[in-house]
N, C-alpha and C positions, 0 to 999 in steps of 0.2 A: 799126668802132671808129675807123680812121682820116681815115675821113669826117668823122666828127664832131668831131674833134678838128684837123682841116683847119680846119670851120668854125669852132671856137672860136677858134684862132689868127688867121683873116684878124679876126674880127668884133672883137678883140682890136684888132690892130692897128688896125683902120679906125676904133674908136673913140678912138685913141692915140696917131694919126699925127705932130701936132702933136711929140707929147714926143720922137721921133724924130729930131728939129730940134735940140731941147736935147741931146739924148742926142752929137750930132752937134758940138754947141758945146763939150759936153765933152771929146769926143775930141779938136778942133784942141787945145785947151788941153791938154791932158794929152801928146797925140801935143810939143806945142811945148817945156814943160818938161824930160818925158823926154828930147828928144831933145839939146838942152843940156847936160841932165847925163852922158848917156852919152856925148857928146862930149869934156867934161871926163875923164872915164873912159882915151875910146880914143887922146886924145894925153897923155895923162899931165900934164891939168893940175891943178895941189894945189889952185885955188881952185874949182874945180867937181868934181873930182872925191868923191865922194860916193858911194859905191856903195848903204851905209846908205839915203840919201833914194831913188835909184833900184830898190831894192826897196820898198820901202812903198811908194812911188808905183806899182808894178807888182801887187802884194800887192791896196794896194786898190781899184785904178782899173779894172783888165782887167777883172773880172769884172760892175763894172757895165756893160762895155759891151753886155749882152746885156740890160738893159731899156731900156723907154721912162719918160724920165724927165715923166712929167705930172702933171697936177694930183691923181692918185691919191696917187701913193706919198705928197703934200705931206700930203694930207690923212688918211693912214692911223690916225696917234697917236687920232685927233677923232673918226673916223667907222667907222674897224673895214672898208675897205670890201671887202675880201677878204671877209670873213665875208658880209658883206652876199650878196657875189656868189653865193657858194657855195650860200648858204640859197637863193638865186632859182635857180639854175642843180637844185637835187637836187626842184626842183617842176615841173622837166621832163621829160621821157626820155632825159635825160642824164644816165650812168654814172659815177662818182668814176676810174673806169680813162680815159674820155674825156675828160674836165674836167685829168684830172693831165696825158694826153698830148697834150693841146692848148695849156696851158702850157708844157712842153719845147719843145716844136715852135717855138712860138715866141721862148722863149730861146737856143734853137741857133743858129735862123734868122738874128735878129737879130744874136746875138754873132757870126757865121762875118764875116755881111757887116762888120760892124764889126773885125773882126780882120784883115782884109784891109786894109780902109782905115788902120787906124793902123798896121801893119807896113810897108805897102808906102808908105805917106808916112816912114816913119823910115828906110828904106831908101835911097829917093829923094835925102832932102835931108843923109845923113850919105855923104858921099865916102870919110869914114875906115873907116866900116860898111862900105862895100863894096870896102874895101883890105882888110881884116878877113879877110870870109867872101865867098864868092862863091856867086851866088845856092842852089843846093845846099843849101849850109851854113847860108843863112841862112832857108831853110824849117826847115832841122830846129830851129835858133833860135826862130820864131817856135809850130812844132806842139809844143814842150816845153811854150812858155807857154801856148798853147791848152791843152792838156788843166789847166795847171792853172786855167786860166782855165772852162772847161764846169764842173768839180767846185767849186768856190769860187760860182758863180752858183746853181749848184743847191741848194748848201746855204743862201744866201739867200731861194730859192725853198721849200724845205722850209720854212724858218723864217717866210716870206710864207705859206702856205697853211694851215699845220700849227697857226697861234697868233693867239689875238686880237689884236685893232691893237698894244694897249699891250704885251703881251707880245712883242711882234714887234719893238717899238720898242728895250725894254730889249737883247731878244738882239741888234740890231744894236748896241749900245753894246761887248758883250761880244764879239762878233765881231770886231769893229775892236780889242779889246784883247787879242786871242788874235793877230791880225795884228801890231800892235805888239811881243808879246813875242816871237814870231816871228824879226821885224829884230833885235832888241836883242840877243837869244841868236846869231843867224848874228854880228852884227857885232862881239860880246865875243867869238867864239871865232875873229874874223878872215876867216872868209867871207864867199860873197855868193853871192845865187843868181843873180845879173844874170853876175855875171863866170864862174860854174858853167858858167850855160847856153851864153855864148858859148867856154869853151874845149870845152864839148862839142859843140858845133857846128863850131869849128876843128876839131875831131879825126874830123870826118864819122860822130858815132856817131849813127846812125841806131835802134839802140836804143835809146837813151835818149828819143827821141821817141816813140817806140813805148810804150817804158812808158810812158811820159807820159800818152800816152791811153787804154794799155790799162787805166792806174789810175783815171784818169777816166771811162770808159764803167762800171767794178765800180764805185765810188763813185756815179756818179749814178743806175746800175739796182737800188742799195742805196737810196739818198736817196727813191728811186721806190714801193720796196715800204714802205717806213717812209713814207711821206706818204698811200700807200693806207689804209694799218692807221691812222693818226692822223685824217687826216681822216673816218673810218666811228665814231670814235671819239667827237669833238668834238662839243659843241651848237653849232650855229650862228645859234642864237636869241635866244640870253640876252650 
């Protein structure tokens, strides 16, 4: 099985490479904004500090970092092309168990290395970050947001595989608006989960990372067995 799902992931990427690049464009961007505002944050200044915008930009940027952004996903609304793939891939000796676990494989993949890269550049270029937390501390920082970050990509990944283009399209409108009310409710009750995660970090709770991901491994090995039973379900024809 994980042969097979080896090869769907490289053949994935090797056809996707490109979007890799973009996916790459958006993290300078995203890594350069965030890092701004949580500057504004960690010297206490009133015209950037924002926590509100640094969550939703956290909310909903992390978890794209775990695709490639190519001419696929552009053209998804038009062309259906998940579905396409799916219907080509179940006319071969390929499994809905191999097909699911060769996309993980390579959402994990990609988002790890990518999480690295934008942590360890906010890291780098914020001096106050690292008056903050020391390094320790700011792993458990950073694996909080990982795990929410694997559970958030997968549920996009369910919602890619599990639904035709145009349905796929609508739930990300609803997704992003389930994110919004998100922010809106932390930041009318005065919290934040940017400022959450960094006092939980100050405080070296190493649990709280743990959860983090133990939540996320039950959520995506949830997301997994619902995407099996959905896609055995679906026509992929019509």
């Amino acid at each position: 099985m994980w042969q097979d799902a080896w090869r769907i992931a490289k053949y994935e990427f090797r056809i996707s490479w490109r979007g890799y690049l973009i996916t790459l464009l958006l993290l300078a961007y995203t890594s350069f904004f965030s890092s701004v505002m949580l500057y504004g944050h960690l010297v206490n200044d009133e015209e950037f500090r924002m926590e509100w915008n640094i969550d939703l930009g956290y909310f909903c940027m992390l978890p794209l970092f775990g695709f490639l952004m190519n001419q696929t996903m552009f053209r998804y609304w038009k062309e259906d092309t998940y579905s396409r793939k799916l219907a080509e891939w179940h006319t071969m000796p390929i499994g809905v168990s191999q097909i699911i676990a060769g996309r993980m494989l390579l959402l994990i993949l990609v988002l790890l290395v990518n999480w690295i890269l934008f942590f360890g550049i906010q890291y780098a270029v914020l001096e106050e970050l690292r008056a903050r937390l020391d390094p320790a501390e700011f792993v458990i920082y950073a694996l909080i947001w990982l795990g929410y970050s694997l559970f958030a990509a997968a549920v996009v990944v369910y919602m890619e595989l599990g639904f035709p283009g145009r349905v796929y399209f609508f739930l990300c409108f609803v997704y992003v608006f389930v994110i919004g009310l998100v922010t809106l409710t932390l930041a009318l009750s005065g919290r934040s989960a940017i400022v959450m995660s960094l006092e939980a970090a100050a405080d070296r709770s190493w649990e709280t990372a743990a959860l983090s991901l133990a939540a996320a491994a039950v959520g995506v090995a949830g997301l997994v067995a619902l995407l099996h039973r959905r896609i055995r379900r679906r026509s992929l024809w019509t």
